[in-house]
N, C-alpha and C positions, 0 to 999 in steps of 0.2 A: 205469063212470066218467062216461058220458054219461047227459044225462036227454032227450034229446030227437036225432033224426038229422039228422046233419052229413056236411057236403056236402063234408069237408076231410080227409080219409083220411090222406094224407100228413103234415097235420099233428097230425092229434091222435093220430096214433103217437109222432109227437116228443112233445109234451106231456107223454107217461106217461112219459118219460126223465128228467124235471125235479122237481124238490123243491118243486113246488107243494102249495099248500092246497086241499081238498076236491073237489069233485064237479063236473066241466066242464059248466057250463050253456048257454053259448055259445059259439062263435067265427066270426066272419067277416072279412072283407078291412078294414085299415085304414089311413087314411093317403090320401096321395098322391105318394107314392114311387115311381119310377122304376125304382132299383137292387136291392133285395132285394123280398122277398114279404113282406108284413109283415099281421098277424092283431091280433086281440085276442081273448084268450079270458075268460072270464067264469066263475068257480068259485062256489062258495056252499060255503061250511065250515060246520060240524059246529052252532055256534048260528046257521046260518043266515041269516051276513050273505053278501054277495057280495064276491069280491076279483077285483081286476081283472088281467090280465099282459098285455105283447106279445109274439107268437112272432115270429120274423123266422127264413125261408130266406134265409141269404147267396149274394151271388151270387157263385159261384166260377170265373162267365166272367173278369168284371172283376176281383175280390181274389184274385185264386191261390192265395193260402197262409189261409186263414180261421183254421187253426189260430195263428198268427203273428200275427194281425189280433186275434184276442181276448186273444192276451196282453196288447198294446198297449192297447184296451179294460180289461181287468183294472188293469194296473201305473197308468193313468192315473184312473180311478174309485176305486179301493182309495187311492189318494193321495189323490184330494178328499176324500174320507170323513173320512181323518185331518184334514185341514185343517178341513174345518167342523165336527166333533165339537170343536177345539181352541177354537175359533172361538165355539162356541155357537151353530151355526148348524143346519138342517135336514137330514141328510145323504141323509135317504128322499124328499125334494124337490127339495133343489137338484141332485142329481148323480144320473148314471146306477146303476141299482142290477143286477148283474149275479145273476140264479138259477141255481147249479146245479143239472147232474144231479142223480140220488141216486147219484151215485158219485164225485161232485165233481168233475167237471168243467166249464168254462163254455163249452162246446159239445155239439153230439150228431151226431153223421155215422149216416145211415142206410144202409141196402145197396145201393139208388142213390149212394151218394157224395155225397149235398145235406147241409148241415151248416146246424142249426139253432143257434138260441141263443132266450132267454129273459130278458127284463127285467122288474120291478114297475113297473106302470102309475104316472106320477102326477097324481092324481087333483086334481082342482081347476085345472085347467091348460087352454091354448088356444095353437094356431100361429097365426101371419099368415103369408098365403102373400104377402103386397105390405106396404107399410112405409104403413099408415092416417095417422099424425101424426107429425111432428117428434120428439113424445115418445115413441113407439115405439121409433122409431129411435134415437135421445139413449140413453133407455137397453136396446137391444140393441148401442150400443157399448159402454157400458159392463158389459155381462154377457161380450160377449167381450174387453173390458179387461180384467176380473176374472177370464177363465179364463188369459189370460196371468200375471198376479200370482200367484193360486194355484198354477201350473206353474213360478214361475219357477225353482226351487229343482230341481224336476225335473231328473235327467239325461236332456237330451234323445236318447245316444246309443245309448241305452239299448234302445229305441223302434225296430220294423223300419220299412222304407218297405213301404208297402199297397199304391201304386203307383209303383213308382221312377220319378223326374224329373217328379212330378204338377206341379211350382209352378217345374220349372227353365226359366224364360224362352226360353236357348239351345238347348236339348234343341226344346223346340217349335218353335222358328226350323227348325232344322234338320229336323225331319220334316215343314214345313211348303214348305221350298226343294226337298226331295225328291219331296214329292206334285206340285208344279211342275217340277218336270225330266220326274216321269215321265207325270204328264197321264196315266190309267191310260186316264179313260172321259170324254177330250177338252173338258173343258169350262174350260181354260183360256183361252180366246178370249172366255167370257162374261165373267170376273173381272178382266180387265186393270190398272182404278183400281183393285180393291180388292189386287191385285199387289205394283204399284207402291208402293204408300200400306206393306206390309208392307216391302215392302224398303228405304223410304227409311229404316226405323229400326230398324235391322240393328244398328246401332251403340249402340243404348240396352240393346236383348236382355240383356245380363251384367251391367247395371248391378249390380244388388242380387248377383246369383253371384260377382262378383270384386271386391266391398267384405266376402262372408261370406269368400272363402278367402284375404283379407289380413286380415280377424280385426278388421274394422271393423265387421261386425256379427256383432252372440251367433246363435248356434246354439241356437234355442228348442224347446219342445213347441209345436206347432200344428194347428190343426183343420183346415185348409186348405180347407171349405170352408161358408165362414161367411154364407148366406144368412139372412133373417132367420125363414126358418121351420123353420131348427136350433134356435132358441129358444123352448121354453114360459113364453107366459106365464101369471102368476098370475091367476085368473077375477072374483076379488075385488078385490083391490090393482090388476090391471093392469099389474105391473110383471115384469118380466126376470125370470124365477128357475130358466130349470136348461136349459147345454147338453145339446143330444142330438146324434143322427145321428155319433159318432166315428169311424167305419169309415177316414177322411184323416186322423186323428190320429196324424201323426209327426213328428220331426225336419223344423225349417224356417224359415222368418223371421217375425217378428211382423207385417213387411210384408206378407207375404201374406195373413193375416188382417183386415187394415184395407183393404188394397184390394179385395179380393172383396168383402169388405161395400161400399165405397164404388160401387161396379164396377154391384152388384146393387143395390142401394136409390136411391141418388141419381142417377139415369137416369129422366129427363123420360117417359121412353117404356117400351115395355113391350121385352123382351129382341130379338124375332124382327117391329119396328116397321118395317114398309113404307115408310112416311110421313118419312121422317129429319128434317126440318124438326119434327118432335118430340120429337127428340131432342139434348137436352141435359144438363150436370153444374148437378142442383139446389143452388146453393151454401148455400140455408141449409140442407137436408139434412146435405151435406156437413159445414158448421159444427156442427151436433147430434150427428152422429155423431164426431168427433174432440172436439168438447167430453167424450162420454158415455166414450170409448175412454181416453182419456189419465186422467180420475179413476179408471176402473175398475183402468188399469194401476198406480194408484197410487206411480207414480215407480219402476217396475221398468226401464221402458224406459231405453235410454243417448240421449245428448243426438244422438248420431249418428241411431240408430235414429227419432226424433222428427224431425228435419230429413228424415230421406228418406220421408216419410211420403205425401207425394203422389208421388213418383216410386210407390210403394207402390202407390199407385190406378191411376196410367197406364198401370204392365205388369202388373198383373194383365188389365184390359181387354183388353192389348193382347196378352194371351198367350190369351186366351179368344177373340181375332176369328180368331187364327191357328189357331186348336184347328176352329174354326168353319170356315174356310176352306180348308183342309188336308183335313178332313170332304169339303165341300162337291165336292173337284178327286178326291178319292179316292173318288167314289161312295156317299156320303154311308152308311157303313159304321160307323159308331159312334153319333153323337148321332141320336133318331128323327126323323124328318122328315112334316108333314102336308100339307105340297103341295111344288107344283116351284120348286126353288131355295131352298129355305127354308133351310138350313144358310149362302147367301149372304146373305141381309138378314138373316143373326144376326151375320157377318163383320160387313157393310155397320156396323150399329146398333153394333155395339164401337167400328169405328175411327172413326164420328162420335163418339162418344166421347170416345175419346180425341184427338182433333181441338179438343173441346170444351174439354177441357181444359188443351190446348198454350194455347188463346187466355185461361183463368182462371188459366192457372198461379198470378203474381203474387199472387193474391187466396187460392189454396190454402196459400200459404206464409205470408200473413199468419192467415189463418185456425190455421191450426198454430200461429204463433208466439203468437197471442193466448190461446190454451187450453195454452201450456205451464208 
């Protein structure tokens, strides 16, 4: 199968479980992904062109059920497909293309219990790992406007949760008041303002949760985590053309898709920023991406869901400083960490944030009302 020796044993067992084309000419590490182990392997078939895949090891610390995870993967890919086949659109570009086994299935669990999967490379394509231009941004809102439109119609409850209560505001308050009661590895004495600053808005927590279960806002498919380098762009055009990374793809609010973006791109600074005097809400970002978002939704959203649109930005942030800070009092046990205290100036850089944004409100909301 191989035409040269690789250093990936574990993966290129998986590999021969897949219904790929021809003869593995390479594989190595790709990406810069965090969560899973992700490969690109390189075949060459039979007239001797090259085709390209990406293997990915899921991580079955963080997804428990991967089996469950790829259905969700499957039922929402197999949907786009139809829609841009209808559409006249590119379906082998714009959207995830999932490879089976040779026994059809869209996973492989090996005797170690690691479970692989297999995607078609798309070729002509580039990440931004940071938001270069206005128009960047402009339209990676509207490619994840657009994956909302496409989804609308979706039954979102269809859909498992990957990670139960990943985008529940409350749910985080609460594991975040616990990591503070219990002070495991005593460093709540260092975080006091950043404390304080959580608890003053104890009371915003359920906003979006107890506007979804009075039926004020839909119950959508969503990506949940809409950074702008889940988006490939086209190498050519330069424009938006095909979410990836869906492994957070469940049942959830369209808010939460617009804030994470806004959360991640429109921040003066850089996530885990020292300097907070750098940090601020770039409002004409802001402006590009709710312009790009609301065309892409194409009028799916409801006039409510549009109206809470910057509450949307503010607790996403503000559930990311608590994720951060919770981290930080709990021994900094989940996000990795590259010096001391650094899960705290990620806290710190959220809630200037969103601080930043208590003081633009007024201007977020015109901004919204002007792009609706």
């Amino acid at each position: 199968m191989t035409e040269e020796n690789l250093n990936y044993p574990g993966a290129e067992e998986a590999l021969r479980q897949f219904a790929v084309e021809g003869c593995l000419k390479e594989i190595r590490p790709y990406g810069n992904g965090h969560i899973n182990d992700t490969y690109l392997a390189v075949f060459r078939t039979k007239n001797g062109e090259e085709k390209r895949y990406i293997l990915q090891r899921m991580n079955h610390n963080i997804f428990k059920n991967p089996p469950l995870l790829m259905e969700n993967v499957v039922g929402v890919t197999d949907y786009l497909r139809k829609m841009l086949q209808a559409q006249g659109g590119d379906p082998a570009r714009e959207t995830l293309n999932v490879v089976r086994t040779v026994g059809g299935a869209s996973y492989y669990e090996d005797a170690g219990h690691n479970f692989w999967r297999v995607f078609l490379f798309v070729e002509g394509t580039r990440c931004l790992e940071k938001v270069e231009s206005a128009r960047d941004f402009r339209d990676g809102g509207a490619a994840f406007g657009n994956f909302q439109k496409m989804l609308a119609e979706f039954p979102a409850k269809q859909l498992h949760e990957t990670i139960p209560n990943f985008h529940n505001t409350p749910s985080r308050f609460r594991d975040f008041r616990k990591a503070v009661e219990e002070d495991r590895v005593g460093r709540a004495a260092l975080a006091g303002p950043e404390i304080q600053f959580a608890l003053a808005r104890e009371a915003e927590a359920a906003t979006l949760t107890d506007l979804l279960d009075r039926g004020e806002l839909p119950l959508r498919v969503t990506h949940n985590d809409t950074k702008l380098n889940n988006i490939l762009f086209d190498q050519t055009t330069g424009r938006a053309l095909c979410i990836i990374d869906l492994d957070t793809v469940m049942p959830g609010l369209s808010l939460y898709d617009f804030g994470d973006s806004i959360r991640f791109g429109a921040n003066t600074g850089a996530e885990d920023e020292r300097d907070l005097s750098r940090v601020e809400l770039d409002l004409d970002l802001f402006d590009a991406f709710t312009e790009g978002f609301l065309k892409g939704c194409g009028g799916k959203l409801t006039q409510r869901e549009v109206e809470m649109l910057p509450m949307g930005a503010k607790l996403m942030t503000y559930e990311c400083g608590l994720r951060f800070l919770a981290d930080f009092l709990e021994g900094d046990v989940y996000f990795k960490v590259h010096r001391e205290n650094h899960n705290l100036d990620r806290a710190r850089t959220q809630f200037k944030l969103v601080a930043d944004m208590e003081k633009k409100w007024a201007q977020m909301a015109s901004i919204v009302e002007k792009h609706c």
